[in-house]
C-alpha positions as a printed NumPy array, in Angstrom:
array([[ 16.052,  -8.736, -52.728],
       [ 12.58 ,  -7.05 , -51.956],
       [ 12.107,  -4.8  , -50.563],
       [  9.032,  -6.371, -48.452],
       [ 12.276,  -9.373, -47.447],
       [ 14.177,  -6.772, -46.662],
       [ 11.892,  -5.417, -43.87 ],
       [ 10.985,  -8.905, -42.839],
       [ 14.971,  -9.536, -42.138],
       [ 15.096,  -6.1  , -40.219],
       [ 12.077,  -7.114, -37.996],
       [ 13.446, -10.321, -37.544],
       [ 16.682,  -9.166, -36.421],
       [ 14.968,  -6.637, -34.271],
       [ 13.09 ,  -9.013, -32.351],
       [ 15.595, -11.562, -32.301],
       [ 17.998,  -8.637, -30.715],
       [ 15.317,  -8.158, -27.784],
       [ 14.793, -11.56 , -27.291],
       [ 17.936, -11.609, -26.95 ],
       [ 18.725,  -8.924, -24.829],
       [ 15.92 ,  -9.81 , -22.58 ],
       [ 16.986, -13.052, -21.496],
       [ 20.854, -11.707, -20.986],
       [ 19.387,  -8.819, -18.341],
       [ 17.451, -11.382, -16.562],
       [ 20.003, -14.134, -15.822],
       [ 23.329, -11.879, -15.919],
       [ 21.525,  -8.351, -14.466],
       [ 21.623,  -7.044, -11.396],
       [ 20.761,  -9.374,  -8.491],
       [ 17.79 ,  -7.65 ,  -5.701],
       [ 18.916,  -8.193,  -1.727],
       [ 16.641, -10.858,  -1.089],
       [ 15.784, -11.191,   2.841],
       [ 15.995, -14.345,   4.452],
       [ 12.099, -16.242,   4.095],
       [ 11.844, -16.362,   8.29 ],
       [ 12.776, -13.12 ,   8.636],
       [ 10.411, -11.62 ,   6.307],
       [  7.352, -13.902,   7.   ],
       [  4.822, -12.317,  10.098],
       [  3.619, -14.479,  12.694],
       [  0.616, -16.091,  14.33 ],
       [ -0.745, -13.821,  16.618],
       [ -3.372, -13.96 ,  19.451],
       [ -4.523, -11.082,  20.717],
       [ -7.385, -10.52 ,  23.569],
       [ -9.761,  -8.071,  22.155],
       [-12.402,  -8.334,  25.045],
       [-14.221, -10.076,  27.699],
       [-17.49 , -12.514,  27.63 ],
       [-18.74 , -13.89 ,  30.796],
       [-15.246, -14.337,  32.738],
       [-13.66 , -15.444,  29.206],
       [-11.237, -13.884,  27.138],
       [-12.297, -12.991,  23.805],
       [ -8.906, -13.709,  21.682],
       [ -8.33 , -13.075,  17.661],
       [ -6.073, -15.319,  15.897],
       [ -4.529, -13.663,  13.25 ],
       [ -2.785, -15.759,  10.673],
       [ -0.326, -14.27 ,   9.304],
       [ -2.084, -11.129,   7.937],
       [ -4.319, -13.193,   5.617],
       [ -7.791, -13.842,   7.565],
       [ -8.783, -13.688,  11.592],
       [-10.39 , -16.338,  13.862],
       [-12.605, -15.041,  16.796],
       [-12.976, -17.584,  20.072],
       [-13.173, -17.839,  23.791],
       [-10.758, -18.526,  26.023],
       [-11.639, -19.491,  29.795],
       [ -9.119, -20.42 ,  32.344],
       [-11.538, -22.79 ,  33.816]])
């Protein structure tokens, strides 16, 4: 055997080993705490932020991602 084959089979074993390896940690390893989805997940809020004219100004915040600005009048 060469000694070139030789390395080739020692590189191949090595990455074979971590392959390997690598999928056994990820399906047998240890398991995180996951939270339940509802409890982690924030909610819609409105919230009045100021007045125009005898209307509420109120920002809709969904969930943490982007706001909405409107008015809000009893009438």
């Amino acid at each position: 055997m060469k000694s070139a084959d030789y390395y080739r089979a020692v590189l191949l074993g090595a990455v074979v080993g971590m392959a390997f390896l690598s999928l056994f940690y990820m399906f047998l390893g240890p398991v995180e705490n996951v939270k339940p989805a509802e409890a982690s997940e924030p909610k819609n809020t409105f919230t009045v932020i100021s007045q125009y004219k005898g209307c509420d100004i109120v920002r809709w915040d969904y969930r943490g991602l982007d706001f909405t600005y409107f008015l809000h009048c009893d009438k």
